[in-house]
C-alpha positions as CSV (number, residue, x, y, z in Angstrom):
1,X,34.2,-18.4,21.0
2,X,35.1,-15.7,18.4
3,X,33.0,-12.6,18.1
4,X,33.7,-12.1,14.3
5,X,30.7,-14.0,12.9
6,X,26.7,-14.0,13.2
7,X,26.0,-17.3,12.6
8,X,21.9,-17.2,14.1
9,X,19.3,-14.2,13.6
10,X,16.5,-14.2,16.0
11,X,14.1,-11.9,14.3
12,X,11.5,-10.9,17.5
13,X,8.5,-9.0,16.0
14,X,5.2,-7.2,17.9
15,X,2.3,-6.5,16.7
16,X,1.0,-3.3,16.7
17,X,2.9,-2.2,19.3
18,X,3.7,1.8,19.8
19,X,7.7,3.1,19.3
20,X,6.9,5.0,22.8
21,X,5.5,2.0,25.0
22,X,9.2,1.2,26.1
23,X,11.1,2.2,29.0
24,X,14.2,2.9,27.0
25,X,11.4,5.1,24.7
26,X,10.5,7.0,27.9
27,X,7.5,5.5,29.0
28,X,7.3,6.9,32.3
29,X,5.2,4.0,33.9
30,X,5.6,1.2,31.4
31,X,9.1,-0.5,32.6
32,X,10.4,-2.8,30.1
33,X,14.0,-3.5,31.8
34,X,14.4,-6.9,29.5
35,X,13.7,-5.4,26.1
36,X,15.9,-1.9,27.4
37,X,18.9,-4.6,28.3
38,X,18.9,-5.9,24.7
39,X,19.1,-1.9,23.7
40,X,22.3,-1.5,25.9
41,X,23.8,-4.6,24.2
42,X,23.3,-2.7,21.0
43,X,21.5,0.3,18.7
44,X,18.1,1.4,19.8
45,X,17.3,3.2,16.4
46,X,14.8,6.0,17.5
47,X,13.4,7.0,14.3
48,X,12.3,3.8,12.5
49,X,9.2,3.6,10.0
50,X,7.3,0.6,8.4
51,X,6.7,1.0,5.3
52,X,2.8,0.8,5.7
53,X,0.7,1.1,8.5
54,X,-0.8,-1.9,8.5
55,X,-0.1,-5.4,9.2
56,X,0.0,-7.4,5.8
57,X,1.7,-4.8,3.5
58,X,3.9,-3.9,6.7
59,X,5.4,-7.4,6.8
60,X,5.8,-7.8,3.2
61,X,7.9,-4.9,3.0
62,X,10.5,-5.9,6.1
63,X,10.5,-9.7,4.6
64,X,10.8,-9.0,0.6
65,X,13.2,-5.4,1.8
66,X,11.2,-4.0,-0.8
67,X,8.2,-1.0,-0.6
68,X,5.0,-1.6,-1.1
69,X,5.1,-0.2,-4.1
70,X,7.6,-2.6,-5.6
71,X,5.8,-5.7,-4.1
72,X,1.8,-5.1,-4.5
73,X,0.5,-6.5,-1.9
74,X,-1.3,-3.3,-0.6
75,X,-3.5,-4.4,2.6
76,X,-4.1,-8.0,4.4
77,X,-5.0,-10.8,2.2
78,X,-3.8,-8.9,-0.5
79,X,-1.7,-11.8,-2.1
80,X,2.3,-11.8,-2.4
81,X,3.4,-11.9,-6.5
82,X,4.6,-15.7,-6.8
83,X,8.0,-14.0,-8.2
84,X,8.8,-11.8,-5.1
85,X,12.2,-12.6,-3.3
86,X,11.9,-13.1,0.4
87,X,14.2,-13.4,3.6
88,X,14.3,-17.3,3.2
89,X,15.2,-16.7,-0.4
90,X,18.2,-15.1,0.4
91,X,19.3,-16.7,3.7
92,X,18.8,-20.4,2.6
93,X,21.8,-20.2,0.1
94,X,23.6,-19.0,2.7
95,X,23.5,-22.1,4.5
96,X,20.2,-21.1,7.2
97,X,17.3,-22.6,8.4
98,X,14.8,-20.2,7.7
99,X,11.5,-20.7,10.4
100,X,8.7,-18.8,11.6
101,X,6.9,-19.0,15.2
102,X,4.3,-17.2,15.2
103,X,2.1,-14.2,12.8
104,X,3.0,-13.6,9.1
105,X,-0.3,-12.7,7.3
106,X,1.1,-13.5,4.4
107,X,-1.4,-14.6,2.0
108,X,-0.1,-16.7,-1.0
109,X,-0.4,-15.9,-4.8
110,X,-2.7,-19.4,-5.5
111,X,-3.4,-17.4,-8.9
112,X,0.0,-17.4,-9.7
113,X,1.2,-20.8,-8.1
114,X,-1.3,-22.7,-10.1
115,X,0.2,-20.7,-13.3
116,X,3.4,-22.2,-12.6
117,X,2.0,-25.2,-11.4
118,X,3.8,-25.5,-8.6
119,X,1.9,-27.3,-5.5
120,X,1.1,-25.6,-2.7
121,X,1.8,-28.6,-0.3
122,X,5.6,-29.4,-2.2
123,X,8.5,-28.6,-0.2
124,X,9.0,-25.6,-2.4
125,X,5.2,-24.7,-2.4
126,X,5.1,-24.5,1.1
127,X,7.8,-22.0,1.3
128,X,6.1,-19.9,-1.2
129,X,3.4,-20.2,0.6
130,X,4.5,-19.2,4.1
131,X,6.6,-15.9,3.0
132,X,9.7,-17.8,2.3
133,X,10.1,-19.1,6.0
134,X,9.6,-22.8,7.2
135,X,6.3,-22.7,9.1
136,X,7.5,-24.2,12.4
137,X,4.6,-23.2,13.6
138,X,2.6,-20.6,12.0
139,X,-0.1,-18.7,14.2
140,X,-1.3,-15.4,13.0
141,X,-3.2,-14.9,16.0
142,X,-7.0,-13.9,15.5
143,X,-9.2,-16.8,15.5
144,X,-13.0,-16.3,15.8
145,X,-15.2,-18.9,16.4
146,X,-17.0,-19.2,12.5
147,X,-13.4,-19.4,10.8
148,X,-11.4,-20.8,13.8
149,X,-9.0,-24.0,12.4
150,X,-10.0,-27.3,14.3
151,X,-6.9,-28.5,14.5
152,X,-5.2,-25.2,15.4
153,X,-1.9,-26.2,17.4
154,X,-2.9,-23.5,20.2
155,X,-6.1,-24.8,20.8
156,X,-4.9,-28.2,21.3
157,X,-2.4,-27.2,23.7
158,X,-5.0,-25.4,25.7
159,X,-7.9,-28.9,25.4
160,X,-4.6,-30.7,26.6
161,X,-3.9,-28.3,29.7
162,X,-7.9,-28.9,30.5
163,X,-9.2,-25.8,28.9
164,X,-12.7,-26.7,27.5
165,X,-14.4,-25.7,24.1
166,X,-14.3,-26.1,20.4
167,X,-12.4,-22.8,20.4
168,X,-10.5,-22.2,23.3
169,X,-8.8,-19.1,21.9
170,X,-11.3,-16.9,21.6
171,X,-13.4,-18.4,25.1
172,X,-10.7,-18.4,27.6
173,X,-7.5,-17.0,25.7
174,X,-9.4,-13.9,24.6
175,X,-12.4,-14.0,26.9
176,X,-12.5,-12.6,30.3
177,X,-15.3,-13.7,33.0
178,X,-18.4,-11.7,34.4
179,X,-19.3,-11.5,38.2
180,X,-21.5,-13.9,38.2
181,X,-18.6,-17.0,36.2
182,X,-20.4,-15.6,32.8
183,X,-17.6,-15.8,29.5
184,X,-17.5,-12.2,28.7
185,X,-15.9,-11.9,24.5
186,X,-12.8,-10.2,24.4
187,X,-13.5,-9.2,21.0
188,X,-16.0,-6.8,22.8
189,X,-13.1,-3.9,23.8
190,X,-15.6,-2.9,26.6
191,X,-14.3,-6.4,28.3
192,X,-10.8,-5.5,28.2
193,X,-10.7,-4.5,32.1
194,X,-10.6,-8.4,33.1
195,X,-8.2,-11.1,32.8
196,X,-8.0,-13.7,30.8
197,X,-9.4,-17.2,31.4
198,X,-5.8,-18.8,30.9
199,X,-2.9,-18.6,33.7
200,X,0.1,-16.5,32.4
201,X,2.0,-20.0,31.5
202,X,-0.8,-20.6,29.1
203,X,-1.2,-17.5,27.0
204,X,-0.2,-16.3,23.6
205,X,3.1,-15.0,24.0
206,X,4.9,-17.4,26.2
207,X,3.2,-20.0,24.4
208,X,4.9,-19.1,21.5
209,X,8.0,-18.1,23.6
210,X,7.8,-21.7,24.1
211,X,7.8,-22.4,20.7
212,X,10.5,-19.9,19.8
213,X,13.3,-21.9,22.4
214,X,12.6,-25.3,21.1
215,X,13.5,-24.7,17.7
216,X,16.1,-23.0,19.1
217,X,17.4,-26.2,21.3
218,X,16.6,-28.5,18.6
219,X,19.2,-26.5,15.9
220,X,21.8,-27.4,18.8
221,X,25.2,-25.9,16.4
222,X,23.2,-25.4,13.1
223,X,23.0,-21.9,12.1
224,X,19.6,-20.6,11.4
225,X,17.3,-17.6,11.4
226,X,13.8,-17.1,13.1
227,X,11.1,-14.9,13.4
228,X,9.6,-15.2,16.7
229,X,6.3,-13.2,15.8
230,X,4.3,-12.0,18.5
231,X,0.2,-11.5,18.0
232,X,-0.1,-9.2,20.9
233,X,-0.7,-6.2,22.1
234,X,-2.7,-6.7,18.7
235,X,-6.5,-6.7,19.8
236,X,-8.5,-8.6,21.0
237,X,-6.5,-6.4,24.5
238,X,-7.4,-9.0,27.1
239,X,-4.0,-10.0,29.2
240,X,-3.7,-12.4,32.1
241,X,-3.0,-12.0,34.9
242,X,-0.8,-10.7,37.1
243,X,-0.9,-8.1,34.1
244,X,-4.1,-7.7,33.6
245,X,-4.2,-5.9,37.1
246,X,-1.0,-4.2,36.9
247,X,-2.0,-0.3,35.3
248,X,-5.0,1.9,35.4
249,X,-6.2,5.3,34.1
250,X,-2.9,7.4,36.2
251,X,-0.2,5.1,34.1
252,X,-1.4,6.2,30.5
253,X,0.6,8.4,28.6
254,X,-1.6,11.6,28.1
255,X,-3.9,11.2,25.1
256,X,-2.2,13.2,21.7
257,X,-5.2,15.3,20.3
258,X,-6.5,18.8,19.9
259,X,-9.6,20.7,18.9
260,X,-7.7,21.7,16.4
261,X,-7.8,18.7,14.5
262,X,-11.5,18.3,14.2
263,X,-12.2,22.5,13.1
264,X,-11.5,21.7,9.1
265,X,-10.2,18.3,8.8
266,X,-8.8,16.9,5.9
267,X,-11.5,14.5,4.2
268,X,-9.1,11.2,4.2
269,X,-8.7,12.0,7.9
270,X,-12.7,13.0,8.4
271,X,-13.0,9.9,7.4
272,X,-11.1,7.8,9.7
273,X,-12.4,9.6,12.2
274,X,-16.2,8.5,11.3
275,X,-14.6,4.6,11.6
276,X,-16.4,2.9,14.7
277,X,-12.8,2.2,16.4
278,X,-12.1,6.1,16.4
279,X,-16.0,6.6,17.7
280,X,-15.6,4.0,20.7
281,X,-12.2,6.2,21.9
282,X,-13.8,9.1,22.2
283,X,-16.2,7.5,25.1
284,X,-14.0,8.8,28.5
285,X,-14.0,5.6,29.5
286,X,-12.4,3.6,26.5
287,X,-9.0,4.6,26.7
288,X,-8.9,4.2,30.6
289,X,-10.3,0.3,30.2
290,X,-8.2,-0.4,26.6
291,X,-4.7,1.1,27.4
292,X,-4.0,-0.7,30.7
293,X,-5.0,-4.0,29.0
294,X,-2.6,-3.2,25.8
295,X,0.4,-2.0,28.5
296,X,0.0,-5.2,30.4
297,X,0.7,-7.3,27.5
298,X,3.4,-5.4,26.4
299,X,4.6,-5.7,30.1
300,X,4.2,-9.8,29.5
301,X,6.2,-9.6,26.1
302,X,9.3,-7.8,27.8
303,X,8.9,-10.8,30.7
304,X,9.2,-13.2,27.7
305,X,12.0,-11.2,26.3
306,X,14.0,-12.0,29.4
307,X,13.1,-15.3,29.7
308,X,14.1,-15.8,26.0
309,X,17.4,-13.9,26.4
310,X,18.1,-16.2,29.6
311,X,18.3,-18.9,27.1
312,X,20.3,-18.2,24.9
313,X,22.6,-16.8,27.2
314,X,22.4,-20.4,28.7
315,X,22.7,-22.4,25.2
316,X,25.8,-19.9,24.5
317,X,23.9,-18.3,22.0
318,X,24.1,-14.7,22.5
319,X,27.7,-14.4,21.4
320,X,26.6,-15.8,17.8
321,X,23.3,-14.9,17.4
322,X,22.2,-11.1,15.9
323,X,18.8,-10.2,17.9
324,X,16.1,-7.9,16.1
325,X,13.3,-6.3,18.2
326,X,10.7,-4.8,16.4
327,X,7.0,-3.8,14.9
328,X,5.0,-3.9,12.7
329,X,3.4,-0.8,13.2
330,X,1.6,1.3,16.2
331,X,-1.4,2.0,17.7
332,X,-3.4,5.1,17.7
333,X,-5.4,4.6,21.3
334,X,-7.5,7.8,20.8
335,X,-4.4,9.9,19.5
336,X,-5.9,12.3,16.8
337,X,-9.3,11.1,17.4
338,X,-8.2,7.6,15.7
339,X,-8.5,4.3,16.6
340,X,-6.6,1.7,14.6
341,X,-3.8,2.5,12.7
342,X,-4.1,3.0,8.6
343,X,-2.8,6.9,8.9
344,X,1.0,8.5,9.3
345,X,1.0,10.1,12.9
346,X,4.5,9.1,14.4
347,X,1.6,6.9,16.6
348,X,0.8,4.2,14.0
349,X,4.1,4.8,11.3
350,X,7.1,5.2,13.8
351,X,7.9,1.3,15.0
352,X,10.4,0.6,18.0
353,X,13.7,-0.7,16.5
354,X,16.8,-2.4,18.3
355,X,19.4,-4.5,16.9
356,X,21.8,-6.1,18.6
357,X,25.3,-7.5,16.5
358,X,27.1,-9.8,18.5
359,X,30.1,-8.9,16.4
360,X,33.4,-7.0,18.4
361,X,32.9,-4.8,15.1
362,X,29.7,-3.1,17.0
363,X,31.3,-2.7,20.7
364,X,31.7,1.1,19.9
365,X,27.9,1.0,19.5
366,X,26.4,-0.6,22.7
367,X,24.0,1.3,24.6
368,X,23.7,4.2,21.9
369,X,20.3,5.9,20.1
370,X,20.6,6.6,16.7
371,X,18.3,9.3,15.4
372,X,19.0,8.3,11.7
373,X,15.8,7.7,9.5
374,X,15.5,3.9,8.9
375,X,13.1,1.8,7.5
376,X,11.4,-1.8,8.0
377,X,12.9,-2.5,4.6
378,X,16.3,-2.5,5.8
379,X,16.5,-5.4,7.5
380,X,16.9,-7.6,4.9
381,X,19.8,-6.3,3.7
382,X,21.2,-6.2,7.0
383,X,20.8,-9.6,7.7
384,X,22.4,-10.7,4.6
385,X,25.1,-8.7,5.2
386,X,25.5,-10.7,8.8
387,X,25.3,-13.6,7.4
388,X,28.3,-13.2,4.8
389,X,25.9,-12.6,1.6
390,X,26.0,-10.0,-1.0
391,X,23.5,-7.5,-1.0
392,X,21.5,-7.3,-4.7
393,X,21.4,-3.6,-4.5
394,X,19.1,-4.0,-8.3
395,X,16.2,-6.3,-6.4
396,X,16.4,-5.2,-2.4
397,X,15.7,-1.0,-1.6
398,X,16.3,-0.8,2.3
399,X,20.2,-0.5,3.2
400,X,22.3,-2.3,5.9
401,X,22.5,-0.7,8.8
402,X,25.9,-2.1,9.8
403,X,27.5,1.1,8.8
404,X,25.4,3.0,11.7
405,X,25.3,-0.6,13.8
406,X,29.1,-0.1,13.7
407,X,29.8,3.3,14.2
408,X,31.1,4.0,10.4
409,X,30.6,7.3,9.0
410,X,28.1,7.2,5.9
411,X,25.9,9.2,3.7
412,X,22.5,8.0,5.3
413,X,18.7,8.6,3.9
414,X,17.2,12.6,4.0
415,X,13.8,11.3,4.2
416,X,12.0,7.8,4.9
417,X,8.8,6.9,3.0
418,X,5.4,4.9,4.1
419,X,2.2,4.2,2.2
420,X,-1.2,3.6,2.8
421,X,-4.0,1.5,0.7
422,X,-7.1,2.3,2.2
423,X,-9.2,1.0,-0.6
424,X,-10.6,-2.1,1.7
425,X,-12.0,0.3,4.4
426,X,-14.8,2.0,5.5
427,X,-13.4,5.3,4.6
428,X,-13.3,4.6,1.2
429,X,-16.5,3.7,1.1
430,X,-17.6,6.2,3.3
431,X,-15.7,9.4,0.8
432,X,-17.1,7.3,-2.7
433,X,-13.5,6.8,-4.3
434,X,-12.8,3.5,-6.4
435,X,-9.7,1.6,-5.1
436,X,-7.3,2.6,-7.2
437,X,-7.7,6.3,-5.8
438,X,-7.9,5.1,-2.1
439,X,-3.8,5.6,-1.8
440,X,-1.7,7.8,-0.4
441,X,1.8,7.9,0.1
442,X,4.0,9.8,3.1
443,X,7.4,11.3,3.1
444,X,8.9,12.4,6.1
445,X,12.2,14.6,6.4
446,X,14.1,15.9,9.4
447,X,11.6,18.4,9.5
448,X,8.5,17.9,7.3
449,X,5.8,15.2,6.9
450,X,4.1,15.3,3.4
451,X,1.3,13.3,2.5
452,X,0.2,13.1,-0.6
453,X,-3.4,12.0,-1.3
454,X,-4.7,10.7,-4.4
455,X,-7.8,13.1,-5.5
456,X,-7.7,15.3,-2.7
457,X,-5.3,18.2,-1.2
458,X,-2.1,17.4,0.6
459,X,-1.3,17.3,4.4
460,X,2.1,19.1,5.6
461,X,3.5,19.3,9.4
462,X,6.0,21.1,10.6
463,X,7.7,18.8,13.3
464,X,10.0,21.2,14.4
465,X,7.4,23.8,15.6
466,X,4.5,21.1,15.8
467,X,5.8,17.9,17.0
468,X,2.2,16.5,18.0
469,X,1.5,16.8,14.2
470,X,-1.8,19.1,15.3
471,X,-1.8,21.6,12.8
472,X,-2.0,20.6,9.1
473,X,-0.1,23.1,6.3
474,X,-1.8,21.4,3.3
475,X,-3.8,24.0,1.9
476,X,-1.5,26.9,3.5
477,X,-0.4,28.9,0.8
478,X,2.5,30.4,3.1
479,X,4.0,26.8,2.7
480,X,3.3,26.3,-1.2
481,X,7.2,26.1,-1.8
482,X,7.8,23.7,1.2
483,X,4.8,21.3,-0.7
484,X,6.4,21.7,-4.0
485,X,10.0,20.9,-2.9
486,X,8.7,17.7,-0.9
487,X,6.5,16.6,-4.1
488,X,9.4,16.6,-6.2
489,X,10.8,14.5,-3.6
490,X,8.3,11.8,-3.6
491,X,8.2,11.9,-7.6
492,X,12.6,11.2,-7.5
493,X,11.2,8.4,-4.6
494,X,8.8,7.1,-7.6
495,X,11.4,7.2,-10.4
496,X,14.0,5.2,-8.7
497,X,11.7,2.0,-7.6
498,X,13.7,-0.8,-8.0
499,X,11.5,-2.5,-10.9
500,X,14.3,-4.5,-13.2
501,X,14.7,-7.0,-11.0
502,X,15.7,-10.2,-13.0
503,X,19.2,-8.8,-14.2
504,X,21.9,-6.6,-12.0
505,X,23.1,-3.4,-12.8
506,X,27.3,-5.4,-12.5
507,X,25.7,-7.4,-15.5
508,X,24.5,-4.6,-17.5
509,X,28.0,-2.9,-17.4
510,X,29.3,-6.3,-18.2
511,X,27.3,-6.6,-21.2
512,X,27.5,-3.3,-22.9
513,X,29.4,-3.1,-26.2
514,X,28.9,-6.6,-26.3
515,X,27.5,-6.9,-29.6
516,X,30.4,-6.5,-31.2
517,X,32.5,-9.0,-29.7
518,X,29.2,-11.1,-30.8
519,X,30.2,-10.1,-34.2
520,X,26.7,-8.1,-34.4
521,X,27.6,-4.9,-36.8
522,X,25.5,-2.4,-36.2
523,X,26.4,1.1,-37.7
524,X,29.4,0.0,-40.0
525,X,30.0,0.8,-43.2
526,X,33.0,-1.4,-44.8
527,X,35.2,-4.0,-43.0
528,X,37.8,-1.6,-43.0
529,X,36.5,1.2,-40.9
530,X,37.2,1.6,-37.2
């Protein structure tokens, strides 16, 4: 079979997994050998951002390769504009299936659809609808008993394997049980020490594993592209077992905070750290119940990764198919007094990254770590690249990464760029702003992290001299310069927003002095002048 084309992509995404809960990251105790074998078939790309830290706005940007900015949609349930381009938009022409298994939270523009009047259960309706993919089988994954679906495809594959209850998700999937057979709510983080009521073979992720590898066997020779879209180690952090047993308290990565954080904190971060999530990790014994939990169902994904690679490798898949590995965003787990996510420590903004290119044009590249600064937002682009398309460099603002996926030498990114709307959280509330001032934007550099704030002071880190990002220069007027210089930064970032998106810039060169081959005059005087 020749290794010149990609004719599949398997998009495989976590949620709310860390960048350093791999094995291949470091992880010490944490051994993910399945996901580190897909890094040594190809570029484990060390410094990855999303483009928000939080899951809707996060998984606009990496499907529409646009920032959040561009598209709108600011925070979950914040609808996707009816106009915006996504993956299946440009794939599709391009002869793929374009399907989903799994998480999205995409939340459709009805507003807008109804405008258009374009219905929401048409063949095109449903794409807009679902994020531009085909909704093999959509699932995003939290499902509490007073807005649970009836007819959710989980929870009948859990009534049909003998599991009892109107919602089976939340009471065994997400439940653990007391000492004395009690259902104990996994939404209740305190529980997250027990199994799960399901065997292994009946939870999320090889459920949807499941899922993944018979749309898989069903394309048989037809190319296509899926997102296999993993809820966990999202919350609620109740795993099965044998994983749920697997870590305790002496296999967690030291917790990331300092006294110095709490002595004159800036009030955006005060804030956050008022939230109830950031409260419950400061109790000694949250971390050492929640992390184990949340490393035993990454320790589950990596199993399915294997299972899933064993496969393809057995449908003769893996020398055609381009495999993404990926995040939405992290977790904090008590790091910087936080719970959560929302904020731009490397612990909730820096995602795990690995791409593997089945192409002979990437052997140079197998096994390597690339330190360059990418973003979420370039994997659109890099898919249509793989799949033989043309890259609309007027609509889409991430950039392939074949050139570093193939060794090439390029002029890459100096800085990489994530934003936050905070406007639907308690911190917003809680500091009095209205929601248009509840923003704030990050720009990180080789060595700086700015952050600029709407109404109050900047944040600054040095990462070179403070990597644990403890000590904030915002208001140190030895670094006014260093502020100033990364400001203007984030302004150029501003200006150069990829807005005029209905017309390319190759069209706009086409068209200029066109007016007079039109035979529209403008600025003549007689016929005879030149």
């Amino acid at each position: 079979m020749s290794r010149d084309k990609v004719r599949n992509i398997l998009f495989v995404m976590c949620d709310q997994l860390r960048w350093d809960y791999l094995s291949s990251a470091g992880h010490p105790h944490l051994q993910t050998p399945h996901i580190d074998a897909l890094a040594a078939r190809g570029v484990r790309f060390d410094r990855a951002y999303c483009q928000s830290p939080i899951c809707g706005p996060s998984r606009m940007s990496f499907y529409t390769g646009r920032y959040m900015f561009s598209h709108g949609a600011g925070w979950n349930n914040y609808p996707l504009r009816v106009d915006e381009w996504t993956l299946g938009d440009y794939l599709r022409p391009l002869g793929m299936r374009v399907a989903l298994a799994g998480k999205t939270h995409m939340k459709e523009d009805a507003e807008g659809m109804a405008r258009l009047g374009l219905d929401p259960v048409s063949e095109h309706g449903v794409l807009v609808s679902e994020c531009g993919f085909e909704p093999y089988e959509r699932d995003d994954g939290l499902h509490p008993d007073h807005s649970a679906d009836p007819d959710l495809p989980y929870n009948r594959y859990l009534r049909q394997k003998g599991y009892r209850g109107d919602n089976p998700w939340s009471s065994h999937a997400n439940s653990t049980e007391g000492g004395g057979g009690e259902t104990l709510d996994g939404w209740y983080w305190g529980h997250s020490k027990g199994a799960a009521r399901v065997s292994d073979e009946d939870s999320e992720t090889p459920y949807m594993t499941d899922r993944a590898i018979d749309f898989i066997t069903e394309m048989g020779e037809r190319p296509w592209c899926l997102h296999l879209s993993y809820i966990k180690p999202h919350w609620p952090y109740i795993a099965p077992e044998p994983y749920a047993s697997m870590y305790g308290p002496e296999h967690m990565l030291p917790v990331q905070r300092d006294e110095r954080e709490e002595a004159d904190p800036h009030p955006v971060y005060a804030a956050f750290m008022r939230h109830k999530d950031s409260r419950l990790f400061r109790r000694p014994e949250a971390r050492e119940t929640i992390v184990p939990a949340y490393m035993g169902l990454i320790k589950q994904i990596d199993d399915q990764i294997g299972r899933l690679m064993k496969e393809l490798e057995r449908q003769g898949r893996l020398d055609d198919t381009m495999i993404v590995f990926t995040s939405d965003h992290g977790d904090y787990l008590g790091d910087h007094w936080l719970g959560e996510k929302d904020l731009f420590h490397e612990a909730s903004v820096r995602i795990p990254l690995i791409v593997y290119d089945p192409r002979s044009s990437a052997d140079t590249t197998r096994g390597s770590v690339s330190d360059a600064l990418v973003e979420a937002i370039d994997l659109v682009p890099t898919f249509v690249e793989a799949a033989g398309g043309t890259v609309p460099a007027h609509r889409l603002e991430g950039r392939s990464l074949s050139p570093l996926i193939e060794g090439r030498k390029t002029e890459w990114r100096s800085f990489a760029v994530s934003e936050s709307d905070y406007s639907g959280r308690d911190a917003r509330s809680d500091l009095n702003l209205a929601p248009m001032d509840a923003r704030c934007y990050m720009l990180r550099t080789e060595r700086w992290k700015y952050v600029l704030h709407e109404t109050f002071r900047p944040q600054l880190f040095d990462l070179e001299t403070d990597p644990e990002e403890f000590t904030d220069l915002g208001a140190d007027p030895a670094f006014e310069e260093v502020r100033a210089e990364l400001h203007e930064k984030l302004f150029e970032w501003f200006r150069n927003r990829r807005l005029r998106v209905t017309i390319s810039d190759e069209e706009i060169l086409r068209r200029t002095g066109g007016a007079d081959r039109q035979g529209i005059l403008i600025g003549y005087w007689k016929p005879e002048d030149p």
